[in-house]
N, CA and C atoms as an extended XYZ file, in Angstrom:
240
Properties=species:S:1:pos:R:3:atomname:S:1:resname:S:1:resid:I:1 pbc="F F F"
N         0.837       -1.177        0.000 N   UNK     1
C         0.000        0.000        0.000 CA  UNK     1
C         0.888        1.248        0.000 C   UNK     1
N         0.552        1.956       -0.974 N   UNK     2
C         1.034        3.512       -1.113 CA  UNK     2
C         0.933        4.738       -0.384 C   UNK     2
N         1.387        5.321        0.626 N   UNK     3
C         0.666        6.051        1.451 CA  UNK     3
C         1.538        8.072        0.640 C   UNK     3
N         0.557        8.628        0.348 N   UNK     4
C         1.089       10.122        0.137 CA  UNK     4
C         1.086       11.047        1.078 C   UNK     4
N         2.036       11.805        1.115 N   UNK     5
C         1.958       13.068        1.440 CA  UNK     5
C         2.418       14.220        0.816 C   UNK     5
N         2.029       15.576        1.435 N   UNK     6
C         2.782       16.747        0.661 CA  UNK     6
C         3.668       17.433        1.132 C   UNK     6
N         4.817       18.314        0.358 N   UNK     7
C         6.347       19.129        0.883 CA  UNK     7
C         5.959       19.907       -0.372 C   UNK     7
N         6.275       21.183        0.910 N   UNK     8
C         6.798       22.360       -0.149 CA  UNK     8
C         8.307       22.880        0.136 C   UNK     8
N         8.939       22.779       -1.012 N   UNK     9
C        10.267       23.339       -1.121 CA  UNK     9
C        10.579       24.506       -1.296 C   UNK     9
N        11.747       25.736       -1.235 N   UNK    10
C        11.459       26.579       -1.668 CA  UNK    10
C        12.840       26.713       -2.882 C   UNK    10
N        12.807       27.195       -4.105 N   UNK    11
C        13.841       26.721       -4.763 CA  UNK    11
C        14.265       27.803       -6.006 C   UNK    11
N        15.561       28.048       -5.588 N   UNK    12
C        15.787       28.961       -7.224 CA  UNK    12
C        15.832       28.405       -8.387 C   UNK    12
N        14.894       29.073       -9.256 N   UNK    13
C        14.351       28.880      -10.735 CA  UNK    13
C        14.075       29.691      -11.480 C   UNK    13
N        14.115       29.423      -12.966 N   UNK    14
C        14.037       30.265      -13.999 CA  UNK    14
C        12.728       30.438      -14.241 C   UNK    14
N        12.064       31.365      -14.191 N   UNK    15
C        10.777       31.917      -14.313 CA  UNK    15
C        10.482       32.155      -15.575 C   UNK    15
N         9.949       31.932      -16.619 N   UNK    16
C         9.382       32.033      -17.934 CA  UNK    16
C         8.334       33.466      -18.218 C   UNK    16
N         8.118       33.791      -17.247 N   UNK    17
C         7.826       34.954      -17.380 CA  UNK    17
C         8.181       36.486      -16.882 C   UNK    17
N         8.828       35.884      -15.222 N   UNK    18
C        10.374       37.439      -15.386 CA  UNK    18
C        11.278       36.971      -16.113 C   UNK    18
N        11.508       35.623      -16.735 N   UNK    19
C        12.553       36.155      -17.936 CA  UNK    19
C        13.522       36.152      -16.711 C   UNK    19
N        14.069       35.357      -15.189 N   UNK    20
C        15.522       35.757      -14.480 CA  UNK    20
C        14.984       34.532      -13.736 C   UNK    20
N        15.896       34.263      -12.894 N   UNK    21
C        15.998       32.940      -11.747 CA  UNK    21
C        15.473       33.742      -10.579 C   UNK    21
N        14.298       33.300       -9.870 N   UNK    22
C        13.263       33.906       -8.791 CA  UNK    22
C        13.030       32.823       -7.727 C   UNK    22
N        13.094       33.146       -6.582 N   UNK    23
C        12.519       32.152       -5.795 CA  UNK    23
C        11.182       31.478       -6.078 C   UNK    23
N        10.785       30.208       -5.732 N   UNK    24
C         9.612       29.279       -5.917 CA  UNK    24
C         9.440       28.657       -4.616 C   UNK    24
N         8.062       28.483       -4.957 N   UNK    25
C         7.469       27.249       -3.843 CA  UNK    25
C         7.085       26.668       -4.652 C   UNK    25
N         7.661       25.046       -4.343 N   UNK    26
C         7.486       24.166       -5.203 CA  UNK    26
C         7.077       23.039       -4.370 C   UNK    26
N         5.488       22.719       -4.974 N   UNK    27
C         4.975       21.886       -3.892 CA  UNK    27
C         5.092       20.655       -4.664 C   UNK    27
N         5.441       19.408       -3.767 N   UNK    28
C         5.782       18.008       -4.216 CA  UNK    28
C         4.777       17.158       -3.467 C   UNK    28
N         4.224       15.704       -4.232 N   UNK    29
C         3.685       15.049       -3.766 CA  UNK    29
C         4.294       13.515       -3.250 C   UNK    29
N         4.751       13.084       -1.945 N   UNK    30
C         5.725       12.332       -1.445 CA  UNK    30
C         4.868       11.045       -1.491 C   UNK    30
N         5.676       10.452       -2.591 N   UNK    31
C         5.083        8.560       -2.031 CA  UNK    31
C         5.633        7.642       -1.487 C   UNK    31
N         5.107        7.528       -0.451 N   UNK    32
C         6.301        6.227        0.469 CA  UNK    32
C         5.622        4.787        0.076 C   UNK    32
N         6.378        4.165        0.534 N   UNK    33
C         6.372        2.288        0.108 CA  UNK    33
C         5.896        1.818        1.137 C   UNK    33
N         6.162        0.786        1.571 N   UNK    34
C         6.018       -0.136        2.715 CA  UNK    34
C         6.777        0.230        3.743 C   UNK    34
N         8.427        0.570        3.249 N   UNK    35
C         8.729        0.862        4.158 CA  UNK    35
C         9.166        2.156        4.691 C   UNK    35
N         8.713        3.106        4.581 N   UNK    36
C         8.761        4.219        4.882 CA  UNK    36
C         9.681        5.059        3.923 C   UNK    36
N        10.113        4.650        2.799 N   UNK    37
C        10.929        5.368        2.181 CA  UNK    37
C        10.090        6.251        0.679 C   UNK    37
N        10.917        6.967        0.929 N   UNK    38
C         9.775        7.860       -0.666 CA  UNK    38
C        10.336        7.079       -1.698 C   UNK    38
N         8.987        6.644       -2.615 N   UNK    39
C         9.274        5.625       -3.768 CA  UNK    39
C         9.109        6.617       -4.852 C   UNK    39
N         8.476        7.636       -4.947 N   UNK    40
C         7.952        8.691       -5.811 CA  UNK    40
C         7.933        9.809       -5.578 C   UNK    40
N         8.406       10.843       -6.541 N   UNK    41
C         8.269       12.478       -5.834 CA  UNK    41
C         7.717       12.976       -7.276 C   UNK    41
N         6.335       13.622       -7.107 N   UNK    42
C         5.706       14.451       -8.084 CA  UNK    42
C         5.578       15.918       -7.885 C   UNK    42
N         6.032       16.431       -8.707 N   UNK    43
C         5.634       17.823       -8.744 CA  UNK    43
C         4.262       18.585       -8.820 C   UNK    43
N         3.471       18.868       -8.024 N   UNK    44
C         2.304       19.486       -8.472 CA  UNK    44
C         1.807       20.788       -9.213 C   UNK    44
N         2.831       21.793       -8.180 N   UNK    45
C         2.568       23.086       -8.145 CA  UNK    45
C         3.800       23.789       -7.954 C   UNK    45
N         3.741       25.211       -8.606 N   UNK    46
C         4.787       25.971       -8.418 CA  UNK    46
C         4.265       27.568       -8.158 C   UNK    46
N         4.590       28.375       -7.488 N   UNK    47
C         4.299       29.790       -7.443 CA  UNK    47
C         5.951       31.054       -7.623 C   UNK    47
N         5.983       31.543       -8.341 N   UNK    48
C         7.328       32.216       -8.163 CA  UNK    48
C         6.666       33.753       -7.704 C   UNK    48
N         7.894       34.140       -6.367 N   UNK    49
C         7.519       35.187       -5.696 CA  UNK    49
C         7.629       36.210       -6.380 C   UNK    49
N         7.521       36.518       -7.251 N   UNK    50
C         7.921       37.718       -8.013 CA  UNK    50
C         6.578       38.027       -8.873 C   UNK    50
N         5.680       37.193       -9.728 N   UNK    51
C         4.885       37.337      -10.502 CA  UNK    51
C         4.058       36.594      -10.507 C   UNK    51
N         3.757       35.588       -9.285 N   UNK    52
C         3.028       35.161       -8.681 CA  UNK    52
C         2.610       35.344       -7.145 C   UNK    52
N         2.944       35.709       -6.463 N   UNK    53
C         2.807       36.194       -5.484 CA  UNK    53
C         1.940       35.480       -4.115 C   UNK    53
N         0.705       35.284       -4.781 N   UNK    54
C        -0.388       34.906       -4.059 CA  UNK    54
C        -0.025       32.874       -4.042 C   UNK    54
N         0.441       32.570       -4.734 N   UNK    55
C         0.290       31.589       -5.293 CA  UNK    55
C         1.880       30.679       -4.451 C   UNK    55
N         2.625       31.704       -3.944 N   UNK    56
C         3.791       31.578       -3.698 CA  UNK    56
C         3.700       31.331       -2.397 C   UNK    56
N         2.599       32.725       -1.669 N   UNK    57
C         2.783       32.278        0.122 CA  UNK    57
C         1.808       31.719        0.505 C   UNK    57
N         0.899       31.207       -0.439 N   UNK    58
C        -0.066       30.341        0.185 CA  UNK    58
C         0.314       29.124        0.007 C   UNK    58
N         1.217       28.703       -1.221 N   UNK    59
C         2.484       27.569       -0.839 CA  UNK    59
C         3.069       27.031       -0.245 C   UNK    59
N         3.754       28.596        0.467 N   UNK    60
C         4.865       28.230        1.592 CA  UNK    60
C         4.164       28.555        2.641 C   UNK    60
N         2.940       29.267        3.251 N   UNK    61
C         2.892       29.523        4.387 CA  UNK    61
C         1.697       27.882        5.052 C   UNK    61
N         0.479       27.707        3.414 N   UNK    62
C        -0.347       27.191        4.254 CA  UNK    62
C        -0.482       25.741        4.027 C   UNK    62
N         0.335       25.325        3.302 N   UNK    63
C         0.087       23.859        2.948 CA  UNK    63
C         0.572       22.524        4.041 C   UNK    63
N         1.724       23.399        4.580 N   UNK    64
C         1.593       21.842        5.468 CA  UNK    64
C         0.919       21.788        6.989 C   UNK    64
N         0.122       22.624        6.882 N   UNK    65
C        -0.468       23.017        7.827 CA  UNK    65
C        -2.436       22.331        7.546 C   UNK    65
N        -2.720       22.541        6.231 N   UNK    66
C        -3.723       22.271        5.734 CA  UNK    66
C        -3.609       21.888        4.523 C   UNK    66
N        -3.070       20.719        4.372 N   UNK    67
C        -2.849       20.388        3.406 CA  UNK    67
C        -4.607       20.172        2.235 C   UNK    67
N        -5.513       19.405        3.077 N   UNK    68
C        -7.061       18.915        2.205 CA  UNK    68
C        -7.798       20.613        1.574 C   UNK    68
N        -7.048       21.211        2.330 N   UNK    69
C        -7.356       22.968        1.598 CA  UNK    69
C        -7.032       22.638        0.132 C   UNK    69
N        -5.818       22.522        0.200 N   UNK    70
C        -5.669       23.030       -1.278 CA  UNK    70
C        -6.220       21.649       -1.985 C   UNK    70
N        -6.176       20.667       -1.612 N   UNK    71
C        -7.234       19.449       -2.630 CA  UNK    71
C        -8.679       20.094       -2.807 C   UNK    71
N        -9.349       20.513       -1.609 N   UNK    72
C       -10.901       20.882       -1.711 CA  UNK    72
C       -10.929       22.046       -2.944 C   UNK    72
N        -9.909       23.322       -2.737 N   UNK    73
C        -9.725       24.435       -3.415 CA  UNK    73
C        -9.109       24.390       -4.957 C   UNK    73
N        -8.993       22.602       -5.588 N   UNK    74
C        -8.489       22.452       -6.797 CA  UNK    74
C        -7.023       23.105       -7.078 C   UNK    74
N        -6.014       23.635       -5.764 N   UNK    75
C        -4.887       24.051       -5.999 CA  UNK    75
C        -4.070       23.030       -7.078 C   UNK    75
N        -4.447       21.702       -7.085 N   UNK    76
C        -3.381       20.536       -7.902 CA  UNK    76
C        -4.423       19.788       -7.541 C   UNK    76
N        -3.992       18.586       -8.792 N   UNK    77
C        -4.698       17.833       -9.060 CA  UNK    77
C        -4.838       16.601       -8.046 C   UNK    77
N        -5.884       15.913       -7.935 N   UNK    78
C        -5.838       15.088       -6.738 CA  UNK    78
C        -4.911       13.520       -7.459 C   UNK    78
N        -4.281       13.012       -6.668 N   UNK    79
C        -3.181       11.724       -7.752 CA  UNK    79
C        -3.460       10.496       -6.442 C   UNK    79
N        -3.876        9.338       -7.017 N   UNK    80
C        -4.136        8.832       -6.025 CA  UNK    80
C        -2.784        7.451       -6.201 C   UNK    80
């Protein structure tokens, strides 16, 4: 049995729309195995602080805190 969870990272990246390397919250979806080890890491979501803003600290501030928020709120897709 597959058990998930979620991590947000925060990570320098090239932004496609400032056109420069910007901080991100980059939220990942963690799959562990049997035995507790992550068998899978998916990327869901990304917000860059610069031209995303909103998208960035509700990333980093509220997700591992409430994570079924952002499933209920369609932030990323649900992956079972």
């Amino acid at each position: 049995m597959v058990k998930a969870d979620l991590k947000v990272e925060l990570r320098q990246r090239y932004c496609p729309v400032c056109r420069i390397d910007t901080q991100h919250a980059v939220l990942f979806q963690l799959h562990f195995g049997r035995r507790g080890r992550v068998e899978r890491q998916d990327e869901l979501s990304s917000g860059c602080s610069i031209c995303n803003p909103d998208r960035y600290w509700g990333l980093k501030l509220a997700t591992e805190f409430d994570q079924e928020k952002f499933l209920a709120e369609r932030w990323m897709p649900k992956v079972s």
